[in-house]
N, C-alpha and C positions, 0 to 999 in steps of 0.2 A: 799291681794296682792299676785302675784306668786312670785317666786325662781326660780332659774338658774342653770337648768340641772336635773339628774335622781337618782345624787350620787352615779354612779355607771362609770360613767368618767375616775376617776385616776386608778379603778380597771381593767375598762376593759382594757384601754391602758396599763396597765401592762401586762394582758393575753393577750393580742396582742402581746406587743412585746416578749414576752415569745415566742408563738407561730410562731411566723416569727426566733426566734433563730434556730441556729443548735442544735441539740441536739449532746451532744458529743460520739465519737462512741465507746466508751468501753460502755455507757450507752442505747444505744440505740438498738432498735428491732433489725436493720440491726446486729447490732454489736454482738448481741448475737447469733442470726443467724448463722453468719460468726465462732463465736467461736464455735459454736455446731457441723458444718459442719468440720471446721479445726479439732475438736479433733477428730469427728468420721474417718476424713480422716486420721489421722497420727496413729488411733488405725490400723486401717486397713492396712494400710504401713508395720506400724511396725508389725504385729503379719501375715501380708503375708512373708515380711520379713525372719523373724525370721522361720518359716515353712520353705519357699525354703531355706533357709541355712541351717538349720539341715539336713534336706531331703535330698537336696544335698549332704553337706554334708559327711553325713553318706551312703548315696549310694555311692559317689565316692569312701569312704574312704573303703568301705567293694568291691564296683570293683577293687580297685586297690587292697586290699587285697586276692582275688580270683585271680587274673592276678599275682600275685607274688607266692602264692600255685603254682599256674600252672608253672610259668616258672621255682620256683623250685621244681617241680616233676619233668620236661622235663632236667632240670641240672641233677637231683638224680639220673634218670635213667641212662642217656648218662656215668654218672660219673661210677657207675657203671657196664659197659657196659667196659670202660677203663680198669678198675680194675679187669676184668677178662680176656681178651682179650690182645692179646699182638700187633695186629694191629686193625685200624679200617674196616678193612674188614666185609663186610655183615651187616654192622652199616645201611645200606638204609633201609629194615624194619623195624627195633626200632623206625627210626628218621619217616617214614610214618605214623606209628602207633601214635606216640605221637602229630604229626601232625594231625593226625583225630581226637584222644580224644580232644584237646586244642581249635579245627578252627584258627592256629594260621599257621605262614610259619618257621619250623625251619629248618634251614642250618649250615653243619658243614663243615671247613674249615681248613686246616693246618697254621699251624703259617705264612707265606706268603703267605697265602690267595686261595690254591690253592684247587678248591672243593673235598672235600671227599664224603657228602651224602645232599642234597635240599629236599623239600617236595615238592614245588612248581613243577607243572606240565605242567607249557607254556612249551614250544618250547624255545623260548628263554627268561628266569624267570629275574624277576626284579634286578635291582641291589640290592647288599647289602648294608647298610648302613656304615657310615665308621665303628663305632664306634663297637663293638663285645657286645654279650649282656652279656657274661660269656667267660671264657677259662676254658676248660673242663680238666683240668690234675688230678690223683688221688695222685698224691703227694706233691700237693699244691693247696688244697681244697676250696674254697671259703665261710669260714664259715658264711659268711650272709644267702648265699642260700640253705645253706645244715642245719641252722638251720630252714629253713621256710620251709623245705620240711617233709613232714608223715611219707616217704617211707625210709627214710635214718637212716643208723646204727649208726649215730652222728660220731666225729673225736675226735681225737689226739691231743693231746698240740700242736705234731709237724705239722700238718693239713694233715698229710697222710690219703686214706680214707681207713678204716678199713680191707675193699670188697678186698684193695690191700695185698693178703696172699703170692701170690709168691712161694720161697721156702718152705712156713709152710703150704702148703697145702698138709693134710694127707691122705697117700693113705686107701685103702678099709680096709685092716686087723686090721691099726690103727683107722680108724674109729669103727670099729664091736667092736673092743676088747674096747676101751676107751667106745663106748657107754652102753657094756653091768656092765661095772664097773659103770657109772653113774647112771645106773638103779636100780642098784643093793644100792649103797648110799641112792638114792630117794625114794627106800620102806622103806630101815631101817631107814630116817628120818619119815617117814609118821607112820611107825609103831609107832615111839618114840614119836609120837605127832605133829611133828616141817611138815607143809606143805611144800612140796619140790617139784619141777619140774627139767625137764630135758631140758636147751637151747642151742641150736646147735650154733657155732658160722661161720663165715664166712671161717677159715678154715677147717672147719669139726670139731673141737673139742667139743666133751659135755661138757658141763658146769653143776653145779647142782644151781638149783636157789630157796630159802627159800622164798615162796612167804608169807607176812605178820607176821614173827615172828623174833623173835630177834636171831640174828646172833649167842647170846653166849650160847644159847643152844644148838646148835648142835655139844660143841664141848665136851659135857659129852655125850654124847651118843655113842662115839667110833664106830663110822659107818666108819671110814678110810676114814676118804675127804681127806685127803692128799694124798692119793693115785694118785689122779686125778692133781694134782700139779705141779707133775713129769714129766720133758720133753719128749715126743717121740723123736725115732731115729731121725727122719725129722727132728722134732723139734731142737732137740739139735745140730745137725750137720749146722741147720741153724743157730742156735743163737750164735755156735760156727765160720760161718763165718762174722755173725753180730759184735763180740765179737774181731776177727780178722780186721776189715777193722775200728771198733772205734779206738784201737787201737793204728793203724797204724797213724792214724790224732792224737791221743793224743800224741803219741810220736814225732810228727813232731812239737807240740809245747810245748815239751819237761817237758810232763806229764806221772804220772804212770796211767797203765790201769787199769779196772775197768772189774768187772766178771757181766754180763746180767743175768738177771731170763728171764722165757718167758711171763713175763708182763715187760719185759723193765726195771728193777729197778735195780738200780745199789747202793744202799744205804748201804747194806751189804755184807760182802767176807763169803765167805763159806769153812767149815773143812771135808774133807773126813772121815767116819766114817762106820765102816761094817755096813751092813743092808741083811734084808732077803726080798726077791722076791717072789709069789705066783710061785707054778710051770709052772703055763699058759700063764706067761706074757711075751711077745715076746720081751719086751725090754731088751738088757744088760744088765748084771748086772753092776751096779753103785753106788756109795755111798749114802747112805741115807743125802742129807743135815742138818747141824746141824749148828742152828745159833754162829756165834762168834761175840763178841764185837765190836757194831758200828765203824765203822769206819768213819771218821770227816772230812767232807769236807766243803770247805768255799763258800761266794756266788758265787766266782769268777769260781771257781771247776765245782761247779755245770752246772754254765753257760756254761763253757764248756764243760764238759762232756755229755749236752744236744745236742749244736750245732754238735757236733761230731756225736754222735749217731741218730742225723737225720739226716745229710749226709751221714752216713753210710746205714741208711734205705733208703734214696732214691737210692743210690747206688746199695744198693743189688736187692731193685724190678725195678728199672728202663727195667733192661731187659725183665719182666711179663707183662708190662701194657704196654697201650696204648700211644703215642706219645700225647704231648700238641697242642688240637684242639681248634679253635674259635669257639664259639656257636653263633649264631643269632637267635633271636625269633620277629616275627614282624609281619605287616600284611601280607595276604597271597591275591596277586592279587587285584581282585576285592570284597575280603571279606573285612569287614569293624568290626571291633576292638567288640566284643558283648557289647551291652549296658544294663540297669539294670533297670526294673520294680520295681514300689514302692510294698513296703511289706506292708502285714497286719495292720503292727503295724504302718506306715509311714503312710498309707491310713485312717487308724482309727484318726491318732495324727490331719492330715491336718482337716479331718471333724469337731472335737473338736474346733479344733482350729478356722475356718471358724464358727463354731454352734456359739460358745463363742463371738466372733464379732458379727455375726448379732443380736447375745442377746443387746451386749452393746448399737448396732448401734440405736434399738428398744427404747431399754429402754431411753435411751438418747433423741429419737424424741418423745416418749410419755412423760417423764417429760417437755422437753421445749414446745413442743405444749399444754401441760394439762395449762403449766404456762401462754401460751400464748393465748389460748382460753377462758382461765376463764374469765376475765377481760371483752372480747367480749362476752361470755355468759350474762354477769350483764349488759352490756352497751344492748343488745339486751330484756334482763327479762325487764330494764327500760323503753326501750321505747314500747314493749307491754304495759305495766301500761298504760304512759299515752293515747296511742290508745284507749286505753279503758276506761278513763276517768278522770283517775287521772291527778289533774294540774301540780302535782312537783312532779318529783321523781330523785333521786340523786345514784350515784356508787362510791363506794370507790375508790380513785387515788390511784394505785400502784409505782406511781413513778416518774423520772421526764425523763421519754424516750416518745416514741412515741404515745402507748398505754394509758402513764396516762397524756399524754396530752390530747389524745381523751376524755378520761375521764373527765378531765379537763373543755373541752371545750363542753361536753355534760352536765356536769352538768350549766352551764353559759346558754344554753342554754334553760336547763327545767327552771331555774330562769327565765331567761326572759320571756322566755313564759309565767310563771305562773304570772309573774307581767302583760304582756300584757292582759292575761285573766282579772286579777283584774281590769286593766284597762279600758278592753271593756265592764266588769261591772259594772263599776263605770262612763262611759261614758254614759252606758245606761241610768243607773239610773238618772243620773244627766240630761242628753235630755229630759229625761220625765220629771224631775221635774221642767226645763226651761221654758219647753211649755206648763205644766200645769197649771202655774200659770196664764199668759194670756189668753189662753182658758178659764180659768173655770173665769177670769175675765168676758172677753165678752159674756159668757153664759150667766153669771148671773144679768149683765147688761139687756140683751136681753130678758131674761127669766121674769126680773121686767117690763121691758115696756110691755113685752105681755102680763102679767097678770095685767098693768095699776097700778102697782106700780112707775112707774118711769116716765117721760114725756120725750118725744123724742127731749129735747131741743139743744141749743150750746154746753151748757155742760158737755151734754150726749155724744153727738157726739163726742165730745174734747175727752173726756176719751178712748172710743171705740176705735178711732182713735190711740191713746198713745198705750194703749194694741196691736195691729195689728202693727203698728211701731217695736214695742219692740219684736213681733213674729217675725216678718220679717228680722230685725236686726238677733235673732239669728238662724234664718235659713240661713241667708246670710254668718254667719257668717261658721257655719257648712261646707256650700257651698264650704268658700276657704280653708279648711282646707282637706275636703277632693280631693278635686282638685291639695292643697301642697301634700297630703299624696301620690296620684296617681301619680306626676308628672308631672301634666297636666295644672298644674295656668299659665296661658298664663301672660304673662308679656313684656311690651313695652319700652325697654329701650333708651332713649336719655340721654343726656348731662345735668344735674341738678345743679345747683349752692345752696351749701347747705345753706347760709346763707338767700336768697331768699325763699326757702322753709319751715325754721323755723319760719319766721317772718308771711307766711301763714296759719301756724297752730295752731300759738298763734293766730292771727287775728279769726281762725275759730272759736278758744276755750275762746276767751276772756270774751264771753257773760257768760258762766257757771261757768268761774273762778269769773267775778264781785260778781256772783246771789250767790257763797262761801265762797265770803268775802280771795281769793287766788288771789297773787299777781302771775302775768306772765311775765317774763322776757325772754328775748334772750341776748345771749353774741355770738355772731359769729363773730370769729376771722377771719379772711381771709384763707381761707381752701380750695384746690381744686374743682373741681369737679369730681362728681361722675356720672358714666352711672347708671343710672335707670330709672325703672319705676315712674315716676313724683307719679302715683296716688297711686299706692301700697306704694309708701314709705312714702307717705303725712298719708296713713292710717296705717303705722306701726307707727310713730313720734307722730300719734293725738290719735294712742290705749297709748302709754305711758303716753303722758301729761292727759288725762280724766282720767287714772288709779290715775295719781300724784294728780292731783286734786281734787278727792273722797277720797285719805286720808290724806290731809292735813286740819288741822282745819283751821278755819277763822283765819287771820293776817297773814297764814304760806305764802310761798313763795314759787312757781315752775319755775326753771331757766331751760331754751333750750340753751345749748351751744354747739360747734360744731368747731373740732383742727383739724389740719392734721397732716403728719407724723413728728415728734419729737418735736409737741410740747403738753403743758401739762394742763392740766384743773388748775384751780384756788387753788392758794393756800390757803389752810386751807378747801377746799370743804370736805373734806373724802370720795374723791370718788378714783380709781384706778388708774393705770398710764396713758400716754397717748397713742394714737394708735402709731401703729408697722409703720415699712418702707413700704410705697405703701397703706396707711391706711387712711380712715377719719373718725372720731371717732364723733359720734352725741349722746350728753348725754343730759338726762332730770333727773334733780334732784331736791327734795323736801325737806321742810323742816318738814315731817309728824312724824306721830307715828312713823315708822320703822317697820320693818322685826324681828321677831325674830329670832334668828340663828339656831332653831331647825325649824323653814319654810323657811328658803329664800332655799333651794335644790328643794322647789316643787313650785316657785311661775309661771313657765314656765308650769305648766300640766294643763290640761283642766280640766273645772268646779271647779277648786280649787279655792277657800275661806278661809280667815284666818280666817272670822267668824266661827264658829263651829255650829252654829244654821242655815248657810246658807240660813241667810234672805237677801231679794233685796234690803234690804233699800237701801245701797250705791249703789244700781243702776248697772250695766252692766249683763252678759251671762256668766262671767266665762270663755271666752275662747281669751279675746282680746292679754295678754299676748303670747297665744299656736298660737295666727294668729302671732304675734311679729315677734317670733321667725322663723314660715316659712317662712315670710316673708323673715325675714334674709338670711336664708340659699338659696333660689331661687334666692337672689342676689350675693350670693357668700359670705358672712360676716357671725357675730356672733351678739348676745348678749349678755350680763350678768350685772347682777345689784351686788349691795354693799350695805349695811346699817346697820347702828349703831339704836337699838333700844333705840325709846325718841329722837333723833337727827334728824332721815329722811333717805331717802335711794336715790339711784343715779343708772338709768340702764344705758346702753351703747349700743348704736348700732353702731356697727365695719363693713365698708364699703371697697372694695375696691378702691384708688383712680383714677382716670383716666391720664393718661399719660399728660404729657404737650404737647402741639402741639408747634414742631419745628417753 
């Protein structure tokens, strides 16, 4: 007897519904994809990013650092320029000149705004801006700019600029005589070891300057640095009206005065005491100073005696320098602000920087691609195989994304396949072996009458007849199955009353059931009708009950029953439930040997045999179950059988039923 289905049913419909899933998208091809792409794109962001900002950056920060050089070299000079000068007369070529160097537009302006010297060369020059870019006064210096400038002699506590000498500028005699006493120090340090120079200061005085050595050597070598110490007449008669006009402020708030050196330090008083003069020194004679005892001043003192003595210094130079001017520095016309090419090392940094991306960019699409071609490599190696002749070949599932579902689904596939192969050889084999046996019947019948072994009687004939029957039979039956397989079984459907047509198949089969000693029963409950084919279904109902009949021994019993939808086969049958909603259920069950549960999965295949020696004795081709079943299916229905081994078995043919007519 056959079995119901391929056993491969629950699995496929698992990988079906598997495959109809979404696959989720952190898991999936797309999804990985989309990561690969997202990080290569946010690397690249960021490390372009990261480039223009530096770059930037660092360019801006080093223009704007060039732009502040400049505008304070263009302050240092002008400042300068104050600090010698006691009006700003003839200032227009300094300010043209620092306007060419710079490409910039500077304009100098009086404290009300009124022009002194423009670079700008319209006819009639742009406005100035409200805002001044500096005020150029040399006695109230602007220490930001005069620190960011090269060119500048640096300032004072009090912010006078140094350039401002005024009174203390020494004339020719003082200068010759001071310089040749510095020179003269400057050997005897050099002689003595101790590196000396000679620096001139802003008003002519030399300086001696110990370049790289320690200050307290020079003072055992008795080369007379103090010499150079000593005020000039200029000097002194300046520091003497410096010393007068502090003074006079200190005593307005009602302080003792304080004696100046000519570094401004007021920390110690001084005691007249003889001293000797070189014959050549043009200065009066005057007492050599000679320290006396600190004298103590508090912070409050200090403070004062500071503020004092810088209003007395602007005081006294005010009348030497230049009046307090606005500076402007901005753009000039139609010149546009100089902009800044990247440097070597910016040029080099962005390449790196760009190299290093496309590294990652790289390497990132050959790992995901290498990961995501492998896979497709193997599914590709497999199916060359079987091209080539191999029946099964299988690739390892990487996953449960898209890939290893293909995989998935390729291996389901070479399964199948490779069962269908077995199939269409074991189809083979078995057609041969159906038709050989008849054949080589009637040969051999044929072959004894010709050689007058045999007499060409009735019952010769009978026989002949039977064999050729039995050929025909299984050709016919080949016939409809592959006509099911093609799609092509022509089929005539009307209106069939089921119980009418079981009572025709038991009447067909009653003669074979008497000749087995099988009882044939109908139970037809009152069941709709079903459209079909009268004659196909009369010959799918008459393949079951012959089937039921060949394995039931003598005494057994073969029942045709037949329910519609919600109601239920007999109880105590052991057969299945009853048909679905829109159902009519036609069951033939036996009371035989049974199925045993390791064959009822193949009792639906063609040429299947429970016998193992697959002899004809019980009679039929082996294929009346595999017509059953297309049958079924070109009607729209199922089949499937039940059985208890030793009990009997029960199959089912599941109908749609036909609508009531209103």
């Amino acid at each position: 007897m056959r079995r119901n289905g391929r056993g491969t049913g629950r699995d496929r419909g698992g990988r079906d519904d598997r495959a109809r899933s979404r696959v989720p998208l952190r898991r999936s091809l797309l999804g990985r994809l989309l990561g690969v792409s997202a990080l290569v794109a946010a690397c690249s962001v960021a490390a372009t990013a990261w480039i223009a900002v530096q770059t930037t950056s660092g360019a801006i920060l080093q223009e704007q650092g060039r732009t502040l050089t400049a505008d304070a070299r263009i302050y240092d000079t002008l400042l300068g320029y104050a600090a010698r000068h006691r009006t700003w007369d003839g200032v227009d070529a300094t300010v043209r000149e620092l306007a060419e160097q710079s490409g910039r537009r500077v304009a100098l302006t009086t404290q009300s705004r009124r022009p002194l010297a423009d670079s700008a060369t319209a006819e009639t020059p742009p406005a100035l801006p409200p805002e001044a870019s500096a005020v150029v006064d040399p006695l109230s210096v602007d220490t930001v700019l005069a620190a960011r400038s090269t060119e500048g002699q640096g300032t004072d506590a009090d912010r006078i600029d140094p350039r401002a000498v005024g009174p203390y500028l020494l004339p020719t005699s003082e200068r010759t005589h001071l310089r040749q006493l510095a020179d003269r120090n400057a050997m005897c340090l050099n002689r003595a070891g101790v590196a000396a120079d000679v620096v001139v200061g802003p008003s002519g005085r030399p300086k001696v300057q110990m370049v790289g050595s320690d200050p307290g050597r020079a003072v055992d070598t008795k080369c007379g640095l103090t010499d150079l110490e000593t005020p000039t007449r200029t000097e002194q008669k300046a520091l003497d009206a410096l010393n007068g006009l502090a003074d006079a402020c200190l005593k307005r708030q009602g302080r003792e005065g304080v004696r100046l050196d000519q570094d401004l330090y007021w920390g110690r008083k001084v005691a007249a005491v003889p001293g000797r003069r070189p014959p050549d020194d043009p200065r009066e004679t005057r007492p050599v100073p000679v320290p006396e005892p600190p004298r103590e001043f508090t912070g409050e003192d200090d403070r004062a005696v500071a503020s004092c003595v810088g209003t007395a210094r602007s005081e006294q130079l005010s009348s030497y320098v230049a009046s307090p001017a606005l500076l402007f520095i901005g753009d000039d016309g139609g010149t546009t602000v100089p902009g800044f090419d990247l440097s070597p090392a910016n040029t080099a940094k962005i390449a790196g920087a760009a190299a290093l991306v496309l590294a990652l960019t790289v390497g990132a699409s050959v790992l995901a691609g290498t990961r995501l071609v492998r896979p497709l490599h193997a599914l590709t190696g497999a199916a060359q195989q079987m091209r080539d002749g191999e029946e099964h070949a299988s690739v390892p599932v990487p996953g449960d994304d898209e890939i290893g579902r293909l995989a998935a689904a390729f291996n389901d596939m070479s399964a199948h396949r490779a069962r269908l192969e077995e199939q269409r050889k074991a189809m083979v084999s078995d057609v041969a072996h159906e038709l050989r046996t008849p054949l080589s019947n009637i040969r051999g019948w044929l072959e004894a009458a010709q050689d007058g072994l045999a007499d060409p009687d009735p019952a010769f004939v009978s026989s002949l007849l039977e064999e050729a029957v039995q050929l025909q039979h299984i050709i016919d039956d080949l016939q409809d199955l592959a006509a099911a397989d093609a799609g092509v079984l022509r089929l005539h459907p009307e209106p069939v009353r089921v119980g009418e047509l079981l009572h025709q198949v038991a009447a067909a089969h009653q003669a074979g059931a008497d000749t087995a000693g099988v009882t044939l029963r109908v139970e037809a409950a009152p069941a709709p009708e079903v459209r079909a084919d009268p004659v196909r279904l009369r010959q799918a109902v008459g393949n079951l009950v012959s089937n039921a009949v060949r394995h039931t021994p003598a005494g057994g019993t073969v029942t045709l029953r037949a329910y519609g939808a919600g109601a239920q086969p007999r109880a105590g049958s052991g057969v299945g439930p009853g048909a679905g909603s829109g159902e009519v259920a036609i069951e033939v069950a036996d009371t035989g040997t049974g199925i045993p549960a390791g064959d009822l999965d193949h009792v639906f295949d063609r040429f299947w045999r429970a016998e193992k020696s697959r002899s004809r004795r019980t009679g039929g081709s082996g294929l009346g179950l595999a017509i059953v079943r297309k049958l079924a299916e070109a009607h729209g229905g199922t089949v499937g059988a039940t059985s208890t081994e030793g009990a009997g078995s029960a199959f089912t043919l599941r109908l749609p039923a036909t609508p009531p007519t209103p």
